[in-house]
Every structure is written in structure tokens, then in C-alpha cells.
Wavefront OBJ file of the C-alpha trace (Angstrom):
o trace
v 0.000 0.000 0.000
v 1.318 3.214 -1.068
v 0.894 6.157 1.515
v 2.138 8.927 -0.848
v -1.018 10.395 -2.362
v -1.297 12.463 -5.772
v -3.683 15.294 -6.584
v -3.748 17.574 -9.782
v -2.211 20.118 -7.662
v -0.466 18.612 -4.310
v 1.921 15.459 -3.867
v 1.262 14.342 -0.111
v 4.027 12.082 1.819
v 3.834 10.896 5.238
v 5.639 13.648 6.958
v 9.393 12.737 8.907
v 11.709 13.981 11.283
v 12.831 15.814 7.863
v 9.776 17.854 7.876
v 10.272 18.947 11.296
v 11.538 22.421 10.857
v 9.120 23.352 8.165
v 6.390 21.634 10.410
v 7.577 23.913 13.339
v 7.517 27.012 11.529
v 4.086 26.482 9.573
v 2.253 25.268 13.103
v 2.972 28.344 14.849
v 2.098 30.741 12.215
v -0.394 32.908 14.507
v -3.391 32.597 11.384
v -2.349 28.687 11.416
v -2.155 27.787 14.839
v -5.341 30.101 15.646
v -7.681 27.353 14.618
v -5.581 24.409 14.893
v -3.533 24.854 18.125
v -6.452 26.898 19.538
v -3.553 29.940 19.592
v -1.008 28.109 21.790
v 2.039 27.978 20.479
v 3.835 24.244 19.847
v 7.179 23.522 20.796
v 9.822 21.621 18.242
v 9.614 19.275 21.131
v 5.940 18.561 20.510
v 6.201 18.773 16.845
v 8.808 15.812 17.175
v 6.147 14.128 19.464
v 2.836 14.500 16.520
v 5.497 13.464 13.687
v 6.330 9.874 16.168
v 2.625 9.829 16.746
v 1.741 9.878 13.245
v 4.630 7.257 11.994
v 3.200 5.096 14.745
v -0.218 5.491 13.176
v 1.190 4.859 9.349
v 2.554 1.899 11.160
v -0.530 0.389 13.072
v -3.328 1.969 11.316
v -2.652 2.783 7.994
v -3.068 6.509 8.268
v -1.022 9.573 9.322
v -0.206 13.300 8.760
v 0.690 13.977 5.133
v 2.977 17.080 4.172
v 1.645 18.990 1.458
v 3.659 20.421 -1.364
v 3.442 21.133 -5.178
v 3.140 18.649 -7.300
v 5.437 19.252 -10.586
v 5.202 17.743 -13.716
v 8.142 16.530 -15.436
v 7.701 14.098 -17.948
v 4.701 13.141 -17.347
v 5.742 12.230 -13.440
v 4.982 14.238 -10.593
v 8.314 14.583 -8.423
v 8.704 16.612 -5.538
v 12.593 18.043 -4.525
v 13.505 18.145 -1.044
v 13.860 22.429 -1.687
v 9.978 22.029 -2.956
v 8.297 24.027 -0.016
v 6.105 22.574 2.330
v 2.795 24.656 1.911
v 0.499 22.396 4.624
v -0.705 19.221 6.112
v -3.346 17.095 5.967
v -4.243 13.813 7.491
v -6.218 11.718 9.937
v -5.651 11.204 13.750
v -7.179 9.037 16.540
v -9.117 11.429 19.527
v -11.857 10.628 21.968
v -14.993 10.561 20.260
v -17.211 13.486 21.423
v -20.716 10.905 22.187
v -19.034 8.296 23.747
v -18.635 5.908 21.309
v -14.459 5.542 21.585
v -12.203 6.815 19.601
v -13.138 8.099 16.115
v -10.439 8.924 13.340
v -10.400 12.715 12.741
v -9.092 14.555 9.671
v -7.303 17.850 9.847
v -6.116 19.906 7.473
v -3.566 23.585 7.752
v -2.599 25.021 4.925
v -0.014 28.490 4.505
v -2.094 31.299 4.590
v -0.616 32.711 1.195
v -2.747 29.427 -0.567
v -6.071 30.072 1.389
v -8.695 30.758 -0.805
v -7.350 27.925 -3.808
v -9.280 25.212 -3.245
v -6.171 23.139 -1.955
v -7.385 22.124 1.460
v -10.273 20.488 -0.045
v -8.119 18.820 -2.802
v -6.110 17.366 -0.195
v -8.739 16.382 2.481
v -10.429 14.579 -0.604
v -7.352 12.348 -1.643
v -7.238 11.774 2.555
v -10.429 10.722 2.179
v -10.519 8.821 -0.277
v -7.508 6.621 0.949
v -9.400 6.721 4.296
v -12.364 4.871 3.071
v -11.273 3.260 -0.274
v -7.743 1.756 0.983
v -7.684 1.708 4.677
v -11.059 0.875 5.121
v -12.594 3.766 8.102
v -16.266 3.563 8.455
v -16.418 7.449 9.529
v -14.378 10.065 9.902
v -14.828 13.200 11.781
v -14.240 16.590 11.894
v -13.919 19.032 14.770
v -14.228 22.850 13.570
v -14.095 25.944 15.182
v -17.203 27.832 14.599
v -15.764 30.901 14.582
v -13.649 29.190 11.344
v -16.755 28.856 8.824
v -13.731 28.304 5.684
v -13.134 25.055 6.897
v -16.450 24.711 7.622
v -17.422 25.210 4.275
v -14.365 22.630 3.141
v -16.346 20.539 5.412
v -19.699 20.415 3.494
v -17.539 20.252 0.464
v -16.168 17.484 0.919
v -19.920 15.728 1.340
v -19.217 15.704 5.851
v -22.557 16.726 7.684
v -22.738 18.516 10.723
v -23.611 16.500 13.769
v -25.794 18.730 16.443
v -25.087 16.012 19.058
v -21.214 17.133 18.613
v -19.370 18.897 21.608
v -20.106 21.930 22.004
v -16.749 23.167 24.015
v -15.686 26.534 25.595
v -14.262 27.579 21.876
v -16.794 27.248 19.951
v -16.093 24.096 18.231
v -18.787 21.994 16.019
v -18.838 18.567 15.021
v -18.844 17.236 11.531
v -18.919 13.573 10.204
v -18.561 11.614 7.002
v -19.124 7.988 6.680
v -17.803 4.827 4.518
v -20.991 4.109 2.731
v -22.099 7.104 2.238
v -18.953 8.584 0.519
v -18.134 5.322 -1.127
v -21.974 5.310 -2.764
v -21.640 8.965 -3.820
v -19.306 8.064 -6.644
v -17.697 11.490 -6.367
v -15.932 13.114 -9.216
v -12.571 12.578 -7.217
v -9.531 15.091 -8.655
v -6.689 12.785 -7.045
v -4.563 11.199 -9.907
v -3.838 7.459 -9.960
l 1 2 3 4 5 6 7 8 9 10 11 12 13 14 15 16 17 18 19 20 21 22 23 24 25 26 27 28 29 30 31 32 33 34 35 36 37 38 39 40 41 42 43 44 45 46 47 48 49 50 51 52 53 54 55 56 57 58 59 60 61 62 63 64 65 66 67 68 69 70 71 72 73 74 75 76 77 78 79 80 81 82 83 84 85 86 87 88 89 90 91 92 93 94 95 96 97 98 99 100 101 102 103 104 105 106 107 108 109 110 111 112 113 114 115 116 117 118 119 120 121 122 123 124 125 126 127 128 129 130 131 132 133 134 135 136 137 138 139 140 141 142 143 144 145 146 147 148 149 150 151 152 153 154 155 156 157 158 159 160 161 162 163 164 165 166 167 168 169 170 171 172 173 174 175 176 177 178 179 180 181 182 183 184 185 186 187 188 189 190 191 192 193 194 195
């Protein structure tokens, strides 16, 4: 099974201790870490810890943190170059499951703020997606989004995820989104990742 993942646009790879500086300095990015870190700042320390967490997950699960950079086109090949700049992350996590039902698998998604606005966080949360249900096999995966963020609510609903009201409803604001198996698998969606 093949964890790097193709788009028209993006070429995701499980991210490594070689990501970790470009990791560090896109996480605490004060638009970045606003939504994702709920404004705290993370330590190189802790970005060591999330990049161990997620090559334990690759390892046990199936599923990680991707790094997101450009995909180029040479010769008909996409290649990335270790200069090629790291422009975001996307990727699936365990947490604690907001209606007691365990653990669910969460996707999250940061991108620069200079490539807001593209279309790229839905791009790559689709190819996640997609190798969430079609290869690993999920049977949901959620979403936990700051209200007071409605652009990733909106990638949300893009991306087919319906808002739960029985979600948590914590001190920031957040609200609970879900997409299941089934559901995306029987949507046949027009999918822009590239074989």
C-alpha cells in the first residue's frame, strides 16, 4: 500500500523527522495555529512528538499526517525536490470521540495562509479521504471545527461531511462534523486525485 497520495495540484508524503523544521515554523504561524492549536504555540519538542505519533499510526493503522507540497510535472511524473516548499498538512488522527462511542479517526487539514482561498485544502482532504475509506477501510471520519472558522467549515460540506448537532459543544466554539464509509463510497464522487 502506497501512503504517498497524488492530486492535480499537491503530492502528499507521510511527513518525517525531515519535515520537522518546516512543520515547526508552519504550526505556529499565529493565522495557522489560531484554529488548529487553539492559539497556543507548539514547541519543536511537541512537533517531534505529533510526527512519532503519526509514523506510529502509518505503522498500526494505515493513516497519518501527510505534508503537502506542489506537485510538478516533469515528464509526465509528478516529483517533488527536497527544496519544494512545504505549503500544509493534511491527514487523519485518533481522539476521543465526542458521544461516547471511543475513539473516532479525525481529519485535519492547515494550509499556509498565502494558498487560502485555492481550493487546496479540499483537494487534499479529498485524496485523505478517499484513501481513508477506499484503501484503509474507516467507516467514519470526523471533523472538529471551530465555529468561529466557517472556511473550513465550508471545506467541510464540500467534501460531502454533515454537521452533527449532538457534537461537543466546548468553551471555543467548536462543532462537530462527520462523514461515513458508505455514504462517501456510494456517492461516486468526481474525485480530482490522480492514480
Amino acid at each position: 500500500m502506497s501512503e504517498v497520495l497524488r492530486t492535480v495540484r499537491l503530492v502528499l508524503h507521510p511527513v518525517t523527522a525531515d519535515d520537522r523544521a518546516a512543520l515547526l515554523t508552519h504550526w505556529t504561524g499565529p493565522l495557522v495555529r489560531r484554529h488548529l492549536f487553539d492559539d497556543r504555540m507548539v514547541s519543536a519538542v511537541q512537533v517531534a512528538e505529533i510526527i512519532d505519533a503519526s509514523e506510529r499510526d502509518f505503522a498500526t493503522e494505515g493513516y497519518g499526517l501527510w505534508a503537502l507540497r506542489p506537485a510538478r510535472w516533469d515528464g509526465g511524473i509528478d516529483a517533488v525536490s527536497p527544496g519544494d516548499p512545504l505549503i500544509g498538512v493534511a491527514g487523519l488522527s485518533h481522539h476521543d470521540g465526542p458521544l461516547g462511542n471511543g475513539a473516532d479517526v479525525e481529519i485535519l487539514y492547515s494550509l499556509e495562509p498565502d494558498r487560502w482561498g485555492q481550493g487546496l485544502a479540499a483537494e487534499a482532504s479529498r485524496a485523505v479521504l478517499d484513501y481513508a475509506f477506499g484503501v484503509v477501510g474507516v467507516h467514519r471520519v470526523t471533523a472538529e471545527i471551530d465555529t468561529a472558522n466557517p472556511s473550513s467549515a465550508e471545506i467541510a460540506l464540500q467534501l460531502g461531511m454533515r454537521r452533527r448537532p449532538d457534537g461537543p459543544r466546548g468553551p471555543d466554539g467548536a462543532a462537530y462534523y462527520a462523514a461515513d464509509r458508505s455514504r462517501w463510497i456510494g456517492s461516486r464522487r468526481i474525485v480530482d486525485a490522480v492514480p
